[in-house]
C-alpha positions as CSV (number, residue, x, y, z in Angstrom):
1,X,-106.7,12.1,27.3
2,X,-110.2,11.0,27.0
3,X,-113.8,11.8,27.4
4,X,-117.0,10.7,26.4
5,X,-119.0,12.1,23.0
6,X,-122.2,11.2,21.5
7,X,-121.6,7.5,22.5
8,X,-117.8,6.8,22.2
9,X,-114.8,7.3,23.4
10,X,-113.0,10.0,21.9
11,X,-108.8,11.0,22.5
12,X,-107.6,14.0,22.2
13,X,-104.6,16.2,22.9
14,X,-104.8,19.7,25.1
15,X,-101.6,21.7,25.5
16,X,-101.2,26.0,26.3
17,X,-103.7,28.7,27.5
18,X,-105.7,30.8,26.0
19,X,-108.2,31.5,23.1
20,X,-109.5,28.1,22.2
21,X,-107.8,26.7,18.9
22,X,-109.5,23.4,17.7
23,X,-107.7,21.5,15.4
24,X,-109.0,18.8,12.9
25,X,-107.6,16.4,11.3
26,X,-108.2,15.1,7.8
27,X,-108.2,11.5,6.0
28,X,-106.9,9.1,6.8
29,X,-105.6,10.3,10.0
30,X,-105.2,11.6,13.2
31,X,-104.7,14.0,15.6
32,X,-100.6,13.3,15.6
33,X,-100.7,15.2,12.7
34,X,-100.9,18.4,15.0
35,X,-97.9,17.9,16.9
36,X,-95.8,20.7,15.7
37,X,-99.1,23.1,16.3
38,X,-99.3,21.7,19.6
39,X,-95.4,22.7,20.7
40,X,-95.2,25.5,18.7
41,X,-98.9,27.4,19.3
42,X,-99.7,26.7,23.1
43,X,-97.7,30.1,24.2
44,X,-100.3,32.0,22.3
45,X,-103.8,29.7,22.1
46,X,-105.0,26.3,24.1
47,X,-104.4,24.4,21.4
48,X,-106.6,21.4,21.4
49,X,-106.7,18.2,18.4
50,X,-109.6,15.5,19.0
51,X,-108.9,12.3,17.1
52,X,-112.1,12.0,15.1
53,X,-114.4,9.1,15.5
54,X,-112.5,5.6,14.3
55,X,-109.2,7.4,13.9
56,X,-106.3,7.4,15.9
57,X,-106.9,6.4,19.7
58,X,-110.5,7.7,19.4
59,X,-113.2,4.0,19.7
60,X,-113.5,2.6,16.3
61,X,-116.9,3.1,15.5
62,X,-118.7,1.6,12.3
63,X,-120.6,4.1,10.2
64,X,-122.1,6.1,8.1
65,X,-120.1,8.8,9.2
66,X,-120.9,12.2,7.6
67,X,-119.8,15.7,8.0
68,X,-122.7,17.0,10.0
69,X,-122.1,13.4,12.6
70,X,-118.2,14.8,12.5
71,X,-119.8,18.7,13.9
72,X,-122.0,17.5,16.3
73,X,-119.1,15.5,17.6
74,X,-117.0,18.2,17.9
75,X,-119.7,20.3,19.4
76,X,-120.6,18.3,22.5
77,X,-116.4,17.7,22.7
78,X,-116.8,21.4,23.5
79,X,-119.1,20.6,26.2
80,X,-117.4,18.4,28.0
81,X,-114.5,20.2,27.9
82,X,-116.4,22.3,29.2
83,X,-115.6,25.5,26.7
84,X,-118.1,27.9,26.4
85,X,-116.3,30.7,24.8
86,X,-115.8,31.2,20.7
87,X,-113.5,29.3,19.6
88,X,-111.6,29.1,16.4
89,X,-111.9,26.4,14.2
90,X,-109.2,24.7,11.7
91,X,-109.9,21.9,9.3
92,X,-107.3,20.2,6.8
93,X,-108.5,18.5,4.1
94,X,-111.4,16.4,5.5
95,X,-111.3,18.4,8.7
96,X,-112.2,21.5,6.3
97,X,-115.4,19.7,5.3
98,X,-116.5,19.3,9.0
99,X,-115.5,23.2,9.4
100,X,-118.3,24.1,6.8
101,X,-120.3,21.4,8.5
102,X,-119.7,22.8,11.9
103,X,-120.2,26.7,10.4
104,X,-123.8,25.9,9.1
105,X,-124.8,23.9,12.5
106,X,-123.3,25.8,15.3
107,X,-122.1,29.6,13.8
108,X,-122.5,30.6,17.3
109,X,-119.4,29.0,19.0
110,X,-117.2,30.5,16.6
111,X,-115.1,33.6,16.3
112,X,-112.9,32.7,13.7
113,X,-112.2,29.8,10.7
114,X,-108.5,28.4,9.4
115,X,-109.3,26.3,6.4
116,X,-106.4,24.5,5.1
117,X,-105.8,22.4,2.3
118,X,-109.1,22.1,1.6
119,X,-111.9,23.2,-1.2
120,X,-116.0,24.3,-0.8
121,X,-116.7,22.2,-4.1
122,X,-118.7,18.5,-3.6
123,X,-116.9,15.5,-5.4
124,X,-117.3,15.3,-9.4
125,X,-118.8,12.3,-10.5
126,X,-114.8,11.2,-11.3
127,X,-113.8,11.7,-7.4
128,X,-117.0,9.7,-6.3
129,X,-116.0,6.9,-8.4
130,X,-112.9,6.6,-7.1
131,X,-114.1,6.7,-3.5
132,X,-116.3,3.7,-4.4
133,X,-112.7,2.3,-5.4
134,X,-110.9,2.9,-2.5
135,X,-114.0,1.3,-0.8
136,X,-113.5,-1.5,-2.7
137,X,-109.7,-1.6,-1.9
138,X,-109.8,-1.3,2.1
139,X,-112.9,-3.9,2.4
140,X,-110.4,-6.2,0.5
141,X,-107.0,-5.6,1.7
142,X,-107.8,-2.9,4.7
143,X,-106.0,-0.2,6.2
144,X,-102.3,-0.3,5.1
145,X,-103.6,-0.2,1.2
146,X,-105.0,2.6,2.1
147,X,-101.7,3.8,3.7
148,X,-99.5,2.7,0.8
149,X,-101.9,3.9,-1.8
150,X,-102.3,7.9,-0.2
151,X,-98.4,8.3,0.7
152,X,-97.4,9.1,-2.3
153,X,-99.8,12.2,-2.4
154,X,-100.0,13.3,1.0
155,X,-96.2,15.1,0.9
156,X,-94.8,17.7,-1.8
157,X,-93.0,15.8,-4.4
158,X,-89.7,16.5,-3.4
159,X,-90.0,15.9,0.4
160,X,-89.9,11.7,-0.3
161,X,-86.2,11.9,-1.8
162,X,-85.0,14.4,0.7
163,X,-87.2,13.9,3.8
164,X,-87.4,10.1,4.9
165,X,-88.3,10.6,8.4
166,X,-91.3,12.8,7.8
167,X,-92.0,9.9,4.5
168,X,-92.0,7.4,7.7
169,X,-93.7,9.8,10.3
170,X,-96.6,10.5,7.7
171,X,-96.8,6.7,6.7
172,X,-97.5,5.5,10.8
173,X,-99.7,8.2,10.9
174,X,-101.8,6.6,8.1
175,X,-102.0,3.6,10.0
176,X,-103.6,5.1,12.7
177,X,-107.0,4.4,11.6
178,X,-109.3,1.7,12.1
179,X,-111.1,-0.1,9.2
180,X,-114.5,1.4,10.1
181,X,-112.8,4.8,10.1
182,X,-111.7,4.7,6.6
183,X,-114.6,3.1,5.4
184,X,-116.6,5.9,7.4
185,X,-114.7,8.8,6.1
186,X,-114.9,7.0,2.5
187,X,-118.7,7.7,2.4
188,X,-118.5,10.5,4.2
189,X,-116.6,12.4,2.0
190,X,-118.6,10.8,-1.2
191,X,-122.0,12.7,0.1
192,X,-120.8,15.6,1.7
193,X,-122.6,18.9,0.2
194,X,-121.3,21.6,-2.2
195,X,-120.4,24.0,0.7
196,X,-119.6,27.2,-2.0
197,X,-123.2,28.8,-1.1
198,X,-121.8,28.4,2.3
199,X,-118.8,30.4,1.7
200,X,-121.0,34.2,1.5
201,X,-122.7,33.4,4.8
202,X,-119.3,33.3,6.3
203,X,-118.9,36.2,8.7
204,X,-116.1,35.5,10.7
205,X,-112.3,36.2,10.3
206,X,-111.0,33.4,7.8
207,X,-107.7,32.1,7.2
208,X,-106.9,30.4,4.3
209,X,-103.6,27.8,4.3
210,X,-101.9,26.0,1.4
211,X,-99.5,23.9,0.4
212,X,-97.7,25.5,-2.8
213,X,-97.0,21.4,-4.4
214,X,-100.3,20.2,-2.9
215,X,-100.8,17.1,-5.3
216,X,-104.1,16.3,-3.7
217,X,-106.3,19.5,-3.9
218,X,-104.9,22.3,-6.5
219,X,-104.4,25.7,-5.1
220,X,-106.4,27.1,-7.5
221,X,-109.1,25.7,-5.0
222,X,-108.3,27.7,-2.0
223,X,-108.3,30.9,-4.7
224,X,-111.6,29.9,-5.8
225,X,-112.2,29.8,-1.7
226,X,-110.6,33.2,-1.3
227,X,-112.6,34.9,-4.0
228,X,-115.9,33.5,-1.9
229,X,-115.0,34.8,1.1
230,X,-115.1,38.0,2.1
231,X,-112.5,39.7,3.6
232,X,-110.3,36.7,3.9
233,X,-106.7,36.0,3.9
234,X,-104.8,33.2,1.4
235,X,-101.4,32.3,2.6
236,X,-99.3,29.7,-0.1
237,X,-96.6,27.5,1.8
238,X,-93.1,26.9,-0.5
239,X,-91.8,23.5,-0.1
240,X,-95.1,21.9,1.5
241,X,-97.8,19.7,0.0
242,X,-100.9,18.7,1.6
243,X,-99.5,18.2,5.0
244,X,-98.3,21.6,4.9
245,X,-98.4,21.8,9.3
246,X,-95.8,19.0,9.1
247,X,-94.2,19.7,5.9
248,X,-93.5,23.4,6.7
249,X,-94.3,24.0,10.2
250,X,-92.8,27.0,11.3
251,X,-94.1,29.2,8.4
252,X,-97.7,27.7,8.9
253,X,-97.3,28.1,13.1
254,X,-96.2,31.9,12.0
255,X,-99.3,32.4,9.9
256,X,-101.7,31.0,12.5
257,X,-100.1,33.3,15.2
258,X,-100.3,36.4,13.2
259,X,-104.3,35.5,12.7
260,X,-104.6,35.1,15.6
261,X,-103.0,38.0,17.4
262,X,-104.8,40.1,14.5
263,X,-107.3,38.4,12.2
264,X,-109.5,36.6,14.6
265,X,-110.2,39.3,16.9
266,X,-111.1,41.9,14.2
């Protein structure tokens, strides 16, 4: 499906009734990374996963891109879908970024926040220079460096010797972004803001998901988010890395339902 936001074209995928339960994705890719939430959720939430600007089947739109451009995307979505109620937000990884966004622009269209794989801290001056250098890398050899260069990462170690089909599912998912999406999320992600002051203004039920061998962001980052966050909930995944939906599905779709039968209506 399609529909027109803030001057593109954006795709997205709508399956179940419900309480609203918007799903973003994180870099580099796209809303196929929701898949098993989509099956496995719609019986208790419309689940709902846009394709961000430039990723997936969404228009490829050069940038700058930044987190708050991400929220106000995602708010007139809403719109016209027509969705007036509170909804609950979920961010992995990137897509946590535009949650914090999203929670500091529009706090009123939300009743409840899933952050997941994710972390409230800005880049160190080490994580900025290497966003300059995967710049560098996809203006010179363009997306499937990017690809080839993230796989590695994106899975817990031992899910590429065991696991080929979700190795291969994870890489074409990678691939599913345009040039100026990458480069747009690149910068992005480079300027976003230190969102831990952001974390005490939080006053909504929040859910906090993550991978037990993510190699990209330590778990001791979603503690650090936990210990912020009043009244919040940290669930740790075995056997799942930073794709943790994909890599462990039916313990994340369990955690979700819970919050949301419980947590998000508290």
């Amino acid at each position: 499906m399609q529909v027109t936001v803030n001057g593109f074209s954006m795709a997205y995928s709508d399956a179940g009734q419900g309480p609203p339960l918007l799903l973003v994705h994180g870099f580099p890719l796209n809303r196929q990374l929701w898949q098993p939430q989509l099956d496995g959720l719609s019986e208790v939430a419309r689940v709902i996963a846009p394709d961000l600007r430039g990723h997936g089947d969404s228009q490829a739109i050069p940038g700058p891109y930044s987190m708050d451009l991400f929220a106000d995307d995602l708010n007139l979505f809403l719109d016209a879908l027509g969705i007036h109620e509170k909804i609950v937000l979920c961010g992995l990884s990137m897509g946590g970024y535009v949650v914090f966004a999203f929670y500091r622009k529009y706090p009123h269209r939300l009743r409840g926040l899933i952050l997941t794989a994710t972390r409230a801290a800005a880049d160190t001056p080490e994580g900025r220079l290497a966003r300059d250098q995967m710049t560098a890398l996809a203006r010179e050899k363009g997306v499937p460096a990017i690809s080839e260069s993230m796989l590695p990462k994106l899975l817990a170690p031992q899910a590429y010797p065991n696991r080929p089909d979700l190795v291969e599912q994870v890489r074409s998912i990678t691939l599913g972004v345009s040039l100026e999406g990458v480069l747009g999320d690149l910068a992005a992600l480079k300027d976003r803001p230190d969102s831990t002051p952001t974390l005490a203004q939080i006053d909504v039920p929040t859910l906090l998901l993550h991978g037990a061998d993510d190699q990209i962001i330590p778990l001791s980052e979603a503690q650090a988010m936990q210990a912020g966050l009043r009244g919040s909930k940290l669930v740790v995944l075995p056997e799942a890395g930073h794709l943790l939906g994909l890599e462990n599905a039916n313990v994340f779709n369990e955690a979700v339902r819970h919050y949301l039968k419980a947590g998000s209506s508290t």
